[in-house]
DSSP file (Angstrom, degrees, kcal/mol; ACC not computed):
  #  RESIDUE AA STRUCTURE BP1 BP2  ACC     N-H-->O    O-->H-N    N-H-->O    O-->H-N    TCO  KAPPA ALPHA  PHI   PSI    X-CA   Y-CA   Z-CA
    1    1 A X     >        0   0    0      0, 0.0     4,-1.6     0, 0.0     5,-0.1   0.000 360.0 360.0 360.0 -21.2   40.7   74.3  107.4
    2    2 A X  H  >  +     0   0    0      1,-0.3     4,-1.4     2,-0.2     5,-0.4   0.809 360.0  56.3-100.4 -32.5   39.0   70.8  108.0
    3    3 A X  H  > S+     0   0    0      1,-0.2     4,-1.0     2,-0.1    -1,-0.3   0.869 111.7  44.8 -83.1   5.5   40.2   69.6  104.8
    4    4 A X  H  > S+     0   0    0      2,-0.2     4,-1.5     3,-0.1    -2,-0.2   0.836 112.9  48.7 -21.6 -64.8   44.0   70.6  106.2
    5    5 A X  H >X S+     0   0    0     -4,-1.6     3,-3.4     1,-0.2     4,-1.1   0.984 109.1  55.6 -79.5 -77.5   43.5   69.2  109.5
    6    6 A X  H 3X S+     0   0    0     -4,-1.4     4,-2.3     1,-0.3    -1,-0.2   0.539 114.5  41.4 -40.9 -36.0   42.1   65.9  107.6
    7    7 A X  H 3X S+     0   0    0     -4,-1.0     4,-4.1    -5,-0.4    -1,-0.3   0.847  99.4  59.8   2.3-100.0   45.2   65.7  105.8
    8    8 A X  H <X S+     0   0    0     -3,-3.4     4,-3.1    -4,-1.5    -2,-0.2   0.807 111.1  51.8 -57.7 -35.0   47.5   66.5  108.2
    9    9 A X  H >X S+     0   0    0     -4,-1.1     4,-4.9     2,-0.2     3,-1.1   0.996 112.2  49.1 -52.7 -65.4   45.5   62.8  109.9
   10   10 A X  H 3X S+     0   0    0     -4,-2.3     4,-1.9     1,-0.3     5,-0.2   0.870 111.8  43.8 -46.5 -53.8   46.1   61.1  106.8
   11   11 A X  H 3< S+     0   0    0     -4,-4.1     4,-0.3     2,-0.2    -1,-0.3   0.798 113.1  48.2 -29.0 -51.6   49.3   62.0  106.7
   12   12 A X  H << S+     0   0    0     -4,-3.1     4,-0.2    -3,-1.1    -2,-0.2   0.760 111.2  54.3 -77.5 -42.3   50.3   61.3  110.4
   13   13 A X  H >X S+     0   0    0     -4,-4.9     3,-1.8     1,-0.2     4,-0.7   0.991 111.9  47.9 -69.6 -51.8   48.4   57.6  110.2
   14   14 A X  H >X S+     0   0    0     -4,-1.9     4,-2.2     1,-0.3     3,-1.0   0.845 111.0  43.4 -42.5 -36.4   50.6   56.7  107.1
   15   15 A X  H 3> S+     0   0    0     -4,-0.3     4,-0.8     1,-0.3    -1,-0.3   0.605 108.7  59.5-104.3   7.0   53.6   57.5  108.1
   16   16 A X  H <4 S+     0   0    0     -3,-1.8    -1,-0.3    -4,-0.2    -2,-0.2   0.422 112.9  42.6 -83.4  -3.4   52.7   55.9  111.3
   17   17 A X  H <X S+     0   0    0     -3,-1.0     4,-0.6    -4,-0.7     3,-0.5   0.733 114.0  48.3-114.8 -37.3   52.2   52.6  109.2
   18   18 A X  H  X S+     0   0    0     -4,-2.2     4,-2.1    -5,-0.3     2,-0.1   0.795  89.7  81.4 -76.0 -18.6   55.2   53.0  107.0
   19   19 A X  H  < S+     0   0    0     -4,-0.8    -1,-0.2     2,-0.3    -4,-0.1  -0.034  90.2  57.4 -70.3  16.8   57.8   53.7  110.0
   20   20 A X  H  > S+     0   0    0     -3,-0.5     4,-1.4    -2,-0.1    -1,-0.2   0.457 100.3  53.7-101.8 -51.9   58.0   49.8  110.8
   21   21 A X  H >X S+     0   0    0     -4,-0.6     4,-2.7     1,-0.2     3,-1.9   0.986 107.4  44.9 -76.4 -44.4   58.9   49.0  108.0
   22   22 A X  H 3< S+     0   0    0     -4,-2.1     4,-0.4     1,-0.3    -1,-0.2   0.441 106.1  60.3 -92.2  33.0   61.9   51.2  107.6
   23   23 A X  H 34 S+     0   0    0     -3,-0.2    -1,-0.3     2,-0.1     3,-0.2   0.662 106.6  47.9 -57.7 -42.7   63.0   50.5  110.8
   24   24 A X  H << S+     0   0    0     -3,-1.9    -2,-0.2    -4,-1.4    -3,-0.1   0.857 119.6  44.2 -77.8 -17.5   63.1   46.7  109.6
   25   25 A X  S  < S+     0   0    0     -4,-2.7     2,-0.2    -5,-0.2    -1,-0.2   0.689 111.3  48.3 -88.2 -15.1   65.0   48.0  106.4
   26   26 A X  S    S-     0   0    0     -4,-0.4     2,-0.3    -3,-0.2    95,-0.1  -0.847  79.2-114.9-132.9 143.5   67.3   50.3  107.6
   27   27 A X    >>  -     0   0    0     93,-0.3     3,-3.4    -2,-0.2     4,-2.0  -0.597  40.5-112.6 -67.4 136.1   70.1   50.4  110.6
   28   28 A X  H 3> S+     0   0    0      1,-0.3     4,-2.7    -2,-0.3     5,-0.1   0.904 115.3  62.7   5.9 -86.7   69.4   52.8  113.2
   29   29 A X  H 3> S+     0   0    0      1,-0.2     4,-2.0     2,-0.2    -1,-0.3   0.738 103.1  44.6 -56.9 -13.7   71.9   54.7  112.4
   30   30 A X  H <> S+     0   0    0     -3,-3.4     4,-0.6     2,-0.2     5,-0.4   0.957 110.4  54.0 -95.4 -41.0   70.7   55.5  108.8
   31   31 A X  H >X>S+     0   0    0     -4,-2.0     3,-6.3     1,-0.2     4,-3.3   0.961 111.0  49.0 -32.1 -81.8   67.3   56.2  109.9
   32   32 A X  H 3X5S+     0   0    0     -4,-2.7     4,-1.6     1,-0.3    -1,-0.2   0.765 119.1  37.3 -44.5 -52.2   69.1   58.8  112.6
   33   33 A X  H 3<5S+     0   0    0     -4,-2.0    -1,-0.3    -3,-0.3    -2,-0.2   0.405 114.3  54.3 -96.8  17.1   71.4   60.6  109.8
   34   34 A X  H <<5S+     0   0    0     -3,-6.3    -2,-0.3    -4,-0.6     3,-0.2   0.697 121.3  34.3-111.6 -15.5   68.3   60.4  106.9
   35   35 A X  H  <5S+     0   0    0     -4,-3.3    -3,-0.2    -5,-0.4    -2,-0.2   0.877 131.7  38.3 -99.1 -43.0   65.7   62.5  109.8
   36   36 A X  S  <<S-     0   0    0     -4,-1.6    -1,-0.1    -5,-0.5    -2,-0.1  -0.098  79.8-179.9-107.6  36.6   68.5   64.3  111.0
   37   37 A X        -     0   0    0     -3,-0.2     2,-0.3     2,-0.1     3,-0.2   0.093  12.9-155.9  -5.6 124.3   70.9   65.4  108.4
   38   38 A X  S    S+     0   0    0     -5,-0.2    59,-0.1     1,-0.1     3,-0.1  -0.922  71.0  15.4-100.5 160.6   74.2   67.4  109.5
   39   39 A X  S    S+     0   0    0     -2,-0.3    42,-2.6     1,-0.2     2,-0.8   0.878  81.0 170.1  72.7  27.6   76.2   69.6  107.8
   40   40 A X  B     +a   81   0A   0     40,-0.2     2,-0.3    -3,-0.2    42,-0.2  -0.814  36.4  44.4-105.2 150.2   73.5   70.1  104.8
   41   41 A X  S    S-     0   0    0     40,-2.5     2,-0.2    -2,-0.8    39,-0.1  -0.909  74.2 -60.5 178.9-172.3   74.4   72.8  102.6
   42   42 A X        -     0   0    0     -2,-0.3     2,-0.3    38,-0.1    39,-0.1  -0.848  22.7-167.7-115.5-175.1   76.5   74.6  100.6
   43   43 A X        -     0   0    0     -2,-0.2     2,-0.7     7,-0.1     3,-0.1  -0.908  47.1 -73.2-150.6 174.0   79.4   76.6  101.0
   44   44 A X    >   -     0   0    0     -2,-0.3     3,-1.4     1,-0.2     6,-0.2  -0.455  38.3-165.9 -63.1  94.6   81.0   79.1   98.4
   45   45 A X  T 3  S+     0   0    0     -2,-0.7    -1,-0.2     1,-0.3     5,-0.1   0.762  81.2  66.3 -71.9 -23.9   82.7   77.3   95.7
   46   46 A X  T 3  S+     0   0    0     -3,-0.1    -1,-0.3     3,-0.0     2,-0.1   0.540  76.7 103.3 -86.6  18.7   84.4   79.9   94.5
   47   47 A X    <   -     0   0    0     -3,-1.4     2,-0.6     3,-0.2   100,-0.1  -0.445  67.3-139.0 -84.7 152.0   86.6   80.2   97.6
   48   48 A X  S    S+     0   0    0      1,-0.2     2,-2.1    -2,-0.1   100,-0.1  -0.087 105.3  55.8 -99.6-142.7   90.0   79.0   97.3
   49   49 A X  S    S+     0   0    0     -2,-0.6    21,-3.8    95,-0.1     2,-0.6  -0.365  93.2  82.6  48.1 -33.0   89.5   77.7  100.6
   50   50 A X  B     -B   69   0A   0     -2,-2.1    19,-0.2    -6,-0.2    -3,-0.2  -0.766  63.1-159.4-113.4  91.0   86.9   76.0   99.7
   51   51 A X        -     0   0    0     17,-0.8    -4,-0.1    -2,-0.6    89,-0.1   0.326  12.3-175.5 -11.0 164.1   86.8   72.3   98.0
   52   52 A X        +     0   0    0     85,-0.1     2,-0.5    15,-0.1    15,-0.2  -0.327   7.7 172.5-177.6 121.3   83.8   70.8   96.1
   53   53 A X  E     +C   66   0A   0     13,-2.1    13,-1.4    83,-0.4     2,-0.6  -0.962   2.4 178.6-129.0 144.9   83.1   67.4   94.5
   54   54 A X  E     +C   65   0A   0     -2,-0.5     2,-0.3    11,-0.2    11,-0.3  -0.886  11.2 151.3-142.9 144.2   80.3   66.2   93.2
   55   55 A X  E     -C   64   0A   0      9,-3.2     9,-2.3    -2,-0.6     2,-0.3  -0.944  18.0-157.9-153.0 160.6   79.8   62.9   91.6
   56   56 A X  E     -C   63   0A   0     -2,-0.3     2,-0.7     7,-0.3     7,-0.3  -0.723  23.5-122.8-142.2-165.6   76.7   60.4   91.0
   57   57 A X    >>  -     0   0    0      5,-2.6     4,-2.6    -2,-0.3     3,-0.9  -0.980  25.5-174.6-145.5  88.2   75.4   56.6   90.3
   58   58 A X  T 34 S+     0   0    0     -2,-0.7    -1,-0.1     1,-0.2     5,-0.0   0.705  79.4  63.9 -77.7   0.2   73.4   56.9   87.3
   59   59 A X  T 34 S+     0   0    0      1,-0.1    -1,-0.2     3,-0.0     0, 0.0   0.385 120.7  28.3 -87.0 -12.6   72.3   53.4   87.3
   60   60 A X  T <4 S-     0   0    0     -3,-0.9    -2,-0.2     2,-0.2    -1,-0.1   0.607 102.9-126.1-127.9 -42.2   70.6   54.5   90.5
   61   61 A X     <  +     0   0    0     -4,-2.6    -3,-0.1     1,-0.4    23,-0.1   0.140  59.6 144.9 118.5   1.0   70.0   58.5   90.0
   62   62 A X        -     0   0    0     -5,-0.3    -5,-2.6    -6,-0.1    -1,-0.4  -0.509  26.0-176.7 -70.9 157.4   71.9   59.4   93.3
   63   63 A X  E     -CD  56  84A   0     21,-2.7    21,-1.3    -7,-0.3     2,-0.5  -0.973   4.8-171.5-125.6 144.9   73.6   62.3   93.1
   64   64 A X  E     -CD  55  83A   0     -9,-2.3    -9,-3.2    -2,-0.3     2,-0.4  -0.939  11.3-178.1-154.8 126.8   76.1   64.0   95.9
   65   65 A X  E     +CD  54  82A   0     17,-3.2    17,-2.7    -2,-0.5     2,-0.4  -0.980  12.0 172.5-139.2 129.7   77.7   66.9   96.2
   66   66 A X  E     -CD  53  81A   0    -13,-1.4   -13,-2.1    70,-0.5     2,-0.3  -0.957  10.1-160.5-142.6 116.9   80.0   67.5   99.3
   67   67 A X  E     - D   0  80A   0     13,-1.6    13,-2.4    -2,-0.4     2,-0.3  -0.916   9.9-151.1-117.5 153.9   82.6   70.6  100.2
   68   68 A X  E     - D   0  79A   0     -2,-0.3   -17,-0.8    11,-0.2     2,-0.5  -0.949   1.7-157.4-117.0 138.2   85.1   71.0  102.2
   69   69 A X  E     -BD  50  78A   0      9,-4.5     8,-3.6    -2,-0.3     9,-0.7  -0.881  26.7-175.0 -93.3 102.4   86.2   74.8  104.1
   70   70 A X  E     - D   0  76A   0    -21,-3.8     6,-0.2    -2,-0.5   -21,-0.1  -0.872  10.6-144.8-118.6 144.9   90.1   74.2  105.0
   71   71 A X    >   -     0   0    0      4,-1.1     3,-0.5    -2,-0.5   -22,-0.1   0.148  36.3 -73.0 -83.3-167.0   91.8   76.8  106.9
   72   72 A X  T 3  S+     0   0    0      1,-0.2    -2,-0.1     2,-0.1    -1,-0.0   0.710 128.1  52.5 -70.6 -42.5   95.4   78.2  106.8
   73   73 A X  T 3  S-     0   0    0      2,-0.1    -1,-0.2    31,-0.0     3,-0.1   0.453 120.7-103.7-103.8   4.2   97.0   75.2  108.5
   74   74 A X  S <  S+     0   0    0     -3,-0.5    31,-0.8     1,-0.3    32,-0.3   0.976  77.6 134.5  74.6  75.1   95.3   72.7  106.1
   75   75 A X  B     -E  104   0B   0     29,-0.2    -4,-1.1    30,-0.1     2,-0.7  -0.896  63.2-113.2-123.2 144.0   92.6   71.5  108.5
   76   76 A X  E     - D   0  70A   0     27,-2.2    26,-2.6    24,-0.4    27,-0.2  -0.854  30.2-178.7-106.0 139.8   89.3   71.2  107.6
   77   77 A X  E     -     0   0A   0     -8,-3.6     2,-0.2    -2,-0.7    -7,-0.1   0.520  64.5  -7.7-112.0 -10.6   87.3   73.8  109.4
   78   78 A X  E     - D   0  69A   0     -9,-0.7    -9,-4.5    22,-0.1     2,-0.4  -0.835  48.5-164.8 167.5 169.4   83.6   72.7  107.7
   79   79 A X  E     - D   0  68A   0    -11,-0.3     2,-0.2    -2,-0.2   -11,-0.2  -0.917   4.8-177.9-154.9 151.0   81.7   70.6  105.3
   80   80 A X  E     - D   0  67A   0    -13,-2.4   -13,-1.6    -2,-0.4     2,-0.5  -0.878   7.1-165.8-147.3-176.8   78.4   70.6  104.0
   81   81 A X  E     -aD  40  66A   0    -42,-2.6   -40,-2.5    -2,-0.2     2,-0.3  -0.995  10.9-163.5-159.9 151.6   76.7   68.4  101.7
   82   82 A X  E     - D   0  65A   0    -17,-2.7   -17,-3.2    -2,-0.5     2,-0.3  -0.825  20.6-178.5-157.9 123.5   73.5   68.3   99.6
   83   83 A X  E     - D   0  64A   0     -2,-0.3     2,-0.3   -19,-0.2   -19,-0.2  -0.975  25.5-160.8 -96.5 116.5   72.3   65.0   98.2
   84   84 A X  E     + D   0  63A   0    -21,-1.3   -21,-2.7    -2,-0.3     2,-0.2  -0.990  64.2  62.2-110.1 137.7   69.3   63.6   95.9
   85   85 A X  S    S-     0   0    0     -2,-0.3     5,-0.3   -23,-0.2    -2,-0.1  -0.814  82.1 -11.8 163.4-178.6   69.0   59.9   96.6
   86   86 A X    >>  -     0   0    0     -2,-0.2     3,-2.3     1,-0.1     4,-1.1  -0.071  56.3-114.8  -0.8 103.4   68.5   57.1   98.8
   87   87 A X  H 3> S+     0   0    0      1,-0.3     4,-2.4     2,-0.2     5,-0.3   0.741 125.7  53.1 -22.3 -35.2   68.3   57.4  102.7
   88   88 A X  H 3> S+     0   0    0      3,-0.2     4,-1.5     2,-0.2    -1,-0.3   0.802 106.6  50.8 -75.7 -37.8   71.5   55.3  102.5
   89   89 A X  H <4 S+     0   0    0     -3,-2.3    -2,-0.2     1,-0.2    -1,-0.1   0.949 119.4  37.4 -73.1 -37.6   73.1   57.9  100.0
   90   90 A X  H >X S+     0   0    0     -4,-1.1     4,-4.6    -5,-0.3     3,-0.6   0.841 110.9  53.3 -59.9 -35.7   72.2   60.9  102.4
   91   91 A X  H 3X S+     0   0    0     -4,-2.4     4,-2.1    -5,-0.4     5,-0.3   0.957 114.8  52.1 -70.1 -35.7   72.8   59.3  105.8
   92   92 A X  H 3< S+     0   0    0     -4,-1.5     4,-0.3    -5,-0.3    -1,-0.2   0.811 104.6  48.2 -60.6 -20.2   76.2   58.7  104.0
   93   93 A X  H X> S+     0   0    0     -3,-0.6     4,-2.4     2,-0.2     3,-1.0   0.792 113.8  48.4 -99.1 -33.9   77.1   61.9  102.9
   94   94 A X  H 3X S+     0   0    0     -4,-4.6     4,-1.2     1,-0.3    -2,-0.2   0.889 110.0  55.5 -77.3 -14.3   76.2   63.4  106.6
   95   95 A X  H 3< S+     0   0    0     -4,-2.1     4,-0.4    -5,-0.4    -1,-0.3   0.740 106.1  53.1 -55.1 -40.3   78.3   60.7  108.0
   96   96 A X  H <> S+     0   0    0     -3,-1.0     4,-2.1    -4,-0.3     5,-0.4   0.875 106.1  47.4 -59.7 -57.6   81.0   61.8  105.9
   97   97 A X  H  X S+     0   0    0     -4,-2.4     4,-1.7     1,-0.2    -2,-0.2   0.878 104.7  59.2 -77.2 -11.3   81.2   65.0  106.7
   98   98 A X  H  < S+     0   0    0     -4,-1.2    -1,-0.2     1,-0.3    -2,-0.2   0.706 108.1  46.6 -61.6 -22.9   81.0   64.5  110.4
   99   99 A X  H  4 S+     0   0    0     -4,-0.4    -1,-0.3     1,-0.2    -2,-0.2   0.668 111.5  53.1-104.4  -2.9   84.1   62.4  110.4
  100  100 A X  H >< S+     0   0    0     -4,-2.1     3,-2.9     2,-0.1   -24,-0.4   0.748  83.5  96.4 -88.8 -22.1   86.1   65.0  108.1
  101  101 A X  T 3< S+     0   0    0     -4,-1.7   -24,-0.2    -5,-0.4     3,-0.1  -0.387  93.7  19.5 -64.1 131.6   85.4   68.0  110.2
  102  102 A X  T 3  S+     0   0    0    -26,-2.6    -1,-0.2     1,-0.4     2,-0.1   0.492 103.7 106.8 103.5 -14.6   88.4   68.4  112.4
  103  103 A X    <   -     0   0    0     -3,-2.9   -27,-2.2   -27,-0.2    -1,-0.4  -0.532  69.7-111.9-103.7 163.7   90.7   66.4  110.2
  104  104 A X  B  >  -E   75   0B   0    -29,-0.2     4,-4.8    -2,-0.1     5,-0.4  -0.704  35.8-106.3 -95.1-175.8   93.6   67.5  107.9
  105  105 A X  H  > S+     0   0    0    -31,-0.8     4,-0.6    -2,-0.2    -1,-0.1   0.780 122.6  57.3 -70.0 -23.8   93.2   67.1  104.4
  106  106 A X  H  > S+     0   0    0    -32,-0.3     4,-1.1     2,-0.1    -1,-0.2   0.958 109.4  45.4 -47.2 -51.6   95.8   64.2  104.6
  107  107 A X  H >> S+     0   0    0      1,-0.2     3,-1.0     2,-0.2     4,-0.6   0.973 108.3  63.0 -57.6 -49.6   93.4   62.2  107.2
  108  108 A X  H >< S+     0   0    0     -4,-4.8     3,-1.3     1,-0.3    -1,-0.2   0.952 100.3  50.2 -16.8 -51.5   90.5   63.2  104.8
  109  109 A X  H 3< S+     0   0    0     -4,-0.6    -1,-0.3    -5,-0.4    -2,-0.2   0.930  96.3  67.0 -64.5 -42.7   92.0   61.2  102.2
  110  110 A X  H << S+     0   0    0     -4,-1.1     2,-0.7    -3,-1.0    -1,-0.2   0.421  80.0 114.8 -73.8  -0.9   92.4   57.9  104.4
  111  111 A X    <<  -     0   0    0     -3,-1.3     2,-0.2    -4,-0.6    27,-0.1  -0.611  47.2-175.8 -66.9 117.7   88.5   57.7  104.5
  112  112 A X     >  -     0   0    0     -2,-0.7     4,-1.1    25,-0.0    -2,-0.0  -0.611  34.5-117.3-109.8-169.6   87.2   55.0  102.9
  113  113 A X  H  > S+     0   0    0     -2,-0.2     4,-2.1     2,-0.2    17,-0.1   0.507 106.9  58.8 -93.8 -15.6   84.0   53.6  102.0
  114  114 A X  H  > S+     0   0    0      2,-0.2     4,-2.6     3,-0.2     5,-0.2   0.897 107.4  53.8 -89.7 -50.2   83.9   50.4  103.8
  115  115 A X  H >4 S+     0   0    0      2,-0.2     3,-1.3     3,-0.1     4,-0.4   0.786 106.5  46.3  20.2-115.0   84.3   52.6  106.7
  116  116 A X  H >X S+     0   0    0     -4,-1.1     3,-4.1     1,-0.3     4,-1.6   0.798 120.3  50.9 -12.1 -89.2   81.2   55.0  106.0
  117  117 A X  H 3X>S+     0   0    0     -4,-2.1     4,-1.5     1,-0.3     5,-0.9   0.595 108.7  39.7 -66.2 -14.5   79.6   51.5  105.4
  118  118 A X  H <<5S+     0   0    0     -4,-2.6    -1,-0.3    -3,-1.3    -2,-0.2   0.762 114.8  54.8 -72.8 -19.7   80.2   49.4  108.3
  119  119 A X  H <45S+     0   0    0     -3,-4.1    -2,-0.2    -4,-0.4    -1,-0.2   0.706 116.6  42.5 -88.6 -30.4   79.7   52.6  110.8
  120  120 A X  H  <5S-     0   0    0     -4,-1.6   -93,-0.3    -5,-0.3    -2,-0.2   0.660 107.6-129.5-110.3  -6.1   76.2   52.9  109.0
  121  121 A X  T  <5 +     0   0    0     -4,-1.5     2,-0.3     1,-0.3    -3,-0.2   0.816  43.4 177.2 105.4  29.6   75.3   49.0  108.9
  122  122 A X      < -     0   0    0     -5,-0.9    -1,-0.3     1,-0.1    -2,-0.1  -0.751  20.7-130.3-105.6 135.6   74.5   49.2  105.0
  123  123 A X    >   -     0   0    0     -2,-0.3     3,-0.7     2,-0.0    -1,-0.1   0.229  28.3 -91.1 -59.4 170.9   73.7   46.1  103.2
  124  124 A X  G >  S+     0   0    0      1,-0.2     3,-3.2     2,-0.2     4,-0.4   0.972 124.0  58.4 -18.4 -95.2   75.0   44.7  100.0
  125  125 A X  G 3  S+     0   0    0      1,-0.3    -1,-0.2     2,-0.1     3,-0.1   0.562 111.4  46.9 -28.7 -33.2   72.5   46.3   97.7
  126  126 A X  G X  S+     0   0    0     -3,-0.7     3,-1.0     1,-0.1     4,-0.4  -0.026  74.9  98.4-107.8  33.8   73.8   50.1   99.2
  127  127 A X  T X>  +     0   0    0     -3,-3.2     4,-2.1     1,-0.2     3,-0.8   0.772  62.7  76.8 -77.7  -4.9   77.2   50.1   99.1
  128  128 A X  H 3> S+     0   0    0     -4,-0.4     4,-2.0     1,-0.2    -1,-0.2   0.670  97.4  51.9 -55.8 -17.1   77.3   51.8   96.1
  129  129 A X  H <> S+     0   0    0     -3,-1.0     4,-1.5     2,-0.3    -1,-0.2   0.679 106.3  51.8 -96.5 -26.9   76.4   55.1   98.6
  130  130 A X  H <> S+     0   0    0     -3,-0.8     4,-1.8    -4,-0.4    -2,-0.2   0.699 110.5  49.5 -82.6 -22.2   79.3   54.4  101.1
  131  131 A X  H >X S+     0   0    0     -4,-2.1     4,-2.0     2,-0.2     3,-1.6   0.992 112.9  50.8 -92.0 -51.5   81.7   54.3   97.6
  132  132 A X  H 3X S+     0   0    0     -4,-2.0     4,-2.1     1,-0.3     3,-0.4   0.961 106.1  55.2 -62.2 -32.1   79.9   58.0   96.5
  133  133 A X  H 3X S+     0   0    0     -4,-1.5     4,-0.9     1,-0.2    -1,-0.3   0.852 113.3  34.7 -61.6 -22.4   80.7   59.1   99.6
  134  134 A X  H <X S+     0   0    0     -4,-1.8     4,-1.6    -3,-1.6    -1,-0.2   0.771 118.3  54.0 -79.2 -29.0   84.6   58.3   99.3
  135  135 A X  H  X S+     0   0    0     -4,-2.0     4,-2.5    -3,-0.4    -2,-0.2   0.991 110.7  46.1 -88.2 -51.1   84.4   59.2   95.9
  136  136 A X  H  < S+     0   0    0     -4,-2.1   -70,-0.5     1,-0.3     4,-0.4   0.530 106.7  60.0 -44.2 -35.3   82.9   62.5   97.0
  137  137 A X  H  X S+     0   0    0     -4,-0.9     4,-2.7    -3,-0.2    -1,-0.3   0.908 104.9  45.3 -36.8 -76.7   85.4   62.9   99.6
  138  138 A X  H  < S+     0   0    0     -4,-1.6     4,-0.2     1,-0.3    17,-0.2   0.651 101.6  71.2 -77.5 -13.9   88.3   63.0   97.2
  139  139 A X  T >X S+     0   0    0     -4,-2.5     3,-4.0     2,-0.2     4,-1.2   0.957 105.8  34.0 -41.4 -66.4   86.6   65.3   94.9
  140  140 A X  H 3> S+     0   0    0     -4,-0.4     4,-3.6     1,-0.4     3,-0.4   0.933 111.5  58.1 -60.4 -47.1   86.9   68.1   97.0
  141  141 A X  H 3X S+     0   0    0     -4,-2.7     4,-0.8     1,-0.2    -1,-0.4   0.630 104.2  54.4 -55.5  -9.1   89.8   67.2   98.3
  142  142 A X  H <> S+     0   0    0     -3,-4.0     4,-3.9    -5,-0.2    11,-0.2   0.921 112.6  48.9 -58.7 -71.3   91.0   67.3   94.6
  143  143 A X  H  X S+     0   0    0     -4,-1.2     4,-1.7    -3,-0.4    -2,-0.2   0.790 105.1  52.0 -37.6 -46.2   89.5   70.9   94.5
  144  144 A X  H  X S+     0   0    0     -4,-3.6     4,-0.9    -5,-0.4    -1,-0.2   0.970 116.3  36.8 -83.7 -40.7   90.9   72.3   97.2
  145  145 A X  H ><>S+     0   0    0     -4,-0.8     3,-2.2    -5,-0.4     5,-1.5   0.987 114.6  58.6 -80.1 -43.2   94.6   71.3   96.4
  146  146 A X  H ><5S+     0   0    0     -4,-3.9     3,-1.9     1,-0.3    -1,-0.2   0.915 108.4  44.8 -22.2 -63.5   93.9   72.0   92.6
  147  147 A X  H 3<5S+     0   0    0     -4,-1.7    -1,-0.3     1,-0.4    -2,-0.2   0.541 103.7  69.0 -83.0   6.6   92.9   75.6   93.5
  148  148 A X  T <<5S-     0   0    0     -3,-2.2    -1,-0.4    -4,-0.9    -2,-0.2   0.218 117.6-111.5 -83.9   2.8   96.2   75.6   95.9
  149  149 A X  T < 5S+     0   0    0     -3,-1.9    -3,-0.2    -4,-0.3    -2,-0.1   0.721  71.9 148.0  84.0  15.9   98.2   75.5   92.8
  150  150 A X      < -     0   0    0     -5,-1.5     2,-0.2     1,-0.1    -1,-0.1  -0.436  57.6 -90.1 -74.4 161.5   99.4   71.5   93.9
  151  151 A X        -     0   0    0      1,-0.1     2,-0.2    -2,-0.1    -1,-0.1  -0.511  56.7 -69.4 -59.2 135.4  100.1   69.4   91.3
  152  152 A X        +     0   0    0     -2,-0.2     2,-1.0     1,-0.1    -1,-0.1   0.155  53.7 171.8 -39.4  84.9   97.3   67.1   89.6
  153  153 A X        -     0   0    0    -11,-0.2    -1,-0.1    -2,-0.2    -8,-0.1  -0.367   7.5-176.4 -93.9  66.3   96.5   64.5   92.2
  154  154 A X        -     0   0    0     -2,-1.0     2,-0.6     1,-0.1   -15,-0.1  -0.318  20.0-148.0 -60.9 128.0   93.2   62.4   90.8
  155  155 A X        -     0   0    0    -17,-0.2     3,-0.1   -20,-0.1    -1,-0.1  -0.929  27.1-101.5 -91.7 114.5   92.4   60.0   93.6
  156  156 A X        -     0   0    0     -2,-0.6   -18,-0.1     1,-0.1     3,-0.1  -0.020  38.0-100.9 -35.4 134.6   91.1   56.8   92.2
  157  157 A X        -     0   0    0      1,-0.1    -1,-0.1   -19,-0.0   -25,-0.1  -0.111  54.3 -79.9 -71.2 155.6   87.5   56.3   92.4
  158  158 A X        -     0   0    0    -27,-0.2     2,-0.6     1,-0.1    -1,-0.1  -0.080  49.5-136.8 -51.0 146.8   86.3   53.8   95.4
  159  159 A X    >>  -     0   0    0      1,-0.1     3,-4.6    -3,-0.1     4,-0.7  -0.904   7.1-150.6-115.8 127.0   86.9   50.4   94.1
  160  160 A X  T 34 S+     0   0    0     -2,-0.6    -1,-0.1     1,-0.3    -2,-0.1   0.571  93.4  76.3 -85.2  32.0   84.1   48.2   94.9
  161  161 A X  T 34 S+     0   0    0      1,-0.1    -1,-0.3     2,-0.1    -3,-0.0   0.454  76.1  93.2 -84.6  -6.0   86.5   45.1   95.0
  162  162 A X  T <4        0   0    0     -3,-4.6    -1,-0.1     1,-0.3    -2,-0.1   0.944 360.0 360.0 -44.0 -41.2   87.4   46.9   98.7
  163  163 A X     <        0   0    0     -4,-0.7    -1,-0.3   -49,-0.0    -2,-0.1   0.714 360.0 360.0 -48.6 360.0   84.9   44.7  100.1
């Protein structure tokens, strides 16, 4: 028990020492969606209903994988996400899925990445996380109308000349 509790100190003063600094390093707002995730998950990929892209930055090791659940009336009725990467790559993918829920799958599509990053405040050096998250986006949306029997629509991958 003591060496637990002693620990648990150690722990509590460290992250009491490191929590300054990424305050200075990070907006607010990525700090708010990298301690508080939405929307993390999965959802059944083998649903036609159900969407799924997943795509990564290997120069960086994020990886993101993001579904969409779109009802009858081609709405999307929920999203989840699961991420390994960068606070900037997660707070982007739960950022993502917050603004798709609620949308149709056309509006989906009109997400971009400069978006994502201007809402989330991300420097230079991360936009590569706001472009997986569009890229991640158009995955699923890919899926889901693939497994609707639509004809092959690849959406081009975020270009980072957007900027």
């Amino acid at each position: 028990m003591a060496l637990g509790n002693t620990w648990r100190k150690l722990v509590h003063r460290e992250w009491n020492r490191v929590l300054p600094v990424l305050d200075a390093a990070y907006h607010k707002n990525v700090i708010d969606h990298y301690e508080n995730p939405r929307n993390v998950g999965s959802l059944d990929a083998k649903s036609k209903r159900v969407g799924t892209g997943l795509v990564g930055a290997p120069a960086c090791g994020d990886v993101m994988k993001l579904q969409i659940e779109v009802d009858e009336n081609g709405k999307i009725i929920d999203a989840k996400f699961k991420t390994f990467g960068c606070g900037s790559a997660i707070a982007s993918s739960s950022l993502a899925t917050e603004w798709i829920k609620g949308k149709s799958v056309e509006e989906a599509g009109k997400i971009e990445n400069k978006q994502i990053a201007k809402e989330l405040s991300l420097p230079p050096v991360k936009l590569h996380c706001s472009m997986l998250a569009e890229d991640a986006i158009r995955a699923a949306l890919d899926d889901y109308k693939n497994k609707q029997g639509a004809a092959e629509t690849r959406t081009p991958k975020a270009d980072p000349d957007k900027f």
